[in-house]
N, C-alpha and C positions, 0 to 999 in steps of 0.2 A: 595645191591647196583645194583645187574645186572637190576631190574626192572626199573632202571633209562635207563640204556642202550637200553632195548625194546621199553621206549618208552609208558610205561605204569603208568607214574606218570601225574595227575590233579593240577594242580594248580591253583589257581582264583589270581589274581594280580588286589588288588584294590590302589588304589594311584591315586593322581594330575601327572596328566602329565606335564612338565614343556618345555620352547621353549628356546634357546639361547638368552642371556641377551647382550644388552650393557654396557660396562663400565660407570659408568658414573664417572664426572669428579674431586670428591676426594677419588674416592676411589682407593684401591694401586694393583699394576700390579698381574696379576696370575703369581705364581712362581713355574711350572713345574718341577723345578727340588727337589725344598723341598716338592712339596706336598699339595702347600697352595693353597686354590681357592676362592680368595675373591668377583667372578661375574661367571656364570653359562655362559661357552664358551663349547657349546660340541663338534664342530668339534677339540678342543684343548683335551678335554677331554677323546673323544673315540682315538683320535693319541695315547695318553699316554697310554692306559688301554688296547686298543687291542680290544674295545666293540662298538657297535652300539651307534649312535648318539641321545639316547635317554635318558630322564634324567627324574625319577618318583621320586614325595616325597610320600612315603609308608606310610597307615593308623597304628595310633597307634597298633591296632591289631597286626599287621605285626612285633613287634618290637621282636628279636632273639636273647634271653638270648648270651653276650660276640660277636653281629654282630649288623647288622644296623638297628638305634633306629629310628622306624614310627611314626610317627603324629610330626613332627617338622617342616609342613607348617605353613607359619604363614601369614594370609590374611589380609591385612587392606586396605580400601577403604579412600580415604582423602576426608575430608570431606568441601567443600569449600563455602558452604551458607553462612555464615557470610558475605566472600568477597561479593558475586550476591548482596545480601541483601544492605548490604553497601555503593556500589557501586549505586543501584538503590535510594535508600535514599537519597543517598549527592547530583543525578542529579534532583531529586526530589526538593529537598529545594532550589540546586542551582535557578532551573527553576521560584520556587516559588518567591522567596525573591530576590535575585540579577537580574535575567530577567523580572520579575514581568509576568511569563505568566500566564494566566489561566489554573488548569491542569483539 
């Protein structure tokens, strides 16, 4: 353990860096005092913990037998073409058939 103390341990810290979230509006309050964190508030986060306001989700790699389990980012991009599409359609026909314009 002293080589911790010198100052002579490497470490590569690979992870998503993550930013403070908004609540948004059904989801239920953080509750510091049980422990529960249902939106990513770090200035609340590092108060309680006594750590820097910084918040990484750690690659599966990363993941330490009986400590914190990596790769539990979970990305999804929503995907909204249907509506553009739909939308440009229905002003489409509208223009066609009910305005009679030429398109």
């Amino acid at each position: 353990q002293d080589f911790l103390q010198r100052g002579e341990w490497n470490v590569d810290l690979v992870g998503v860096m993550r930013l403070t979230e908004q609540r948004k509006p059904f989801v239920p309050q953080n509750n510091v005092e049980t422990n529960r964190w249902h939106y990513r508030d770090l200035e609340a986060m590092a108060k309680v913990t006594g750590a820097e306001e910084i918040f990484i989700d750690a690659v599966l790699d990363s993941t330490i037998p009986g400590g914190p389990i990596g790769g539990q980012t979970r990305v999804t991009l929503r995907n909204e073409h249907m509506y553009g599409l739909c939308a440009a359609t229905s002003y489409m026909w509208y223009a066609k058939f009910i305005k009679r314009i030429a398109l």
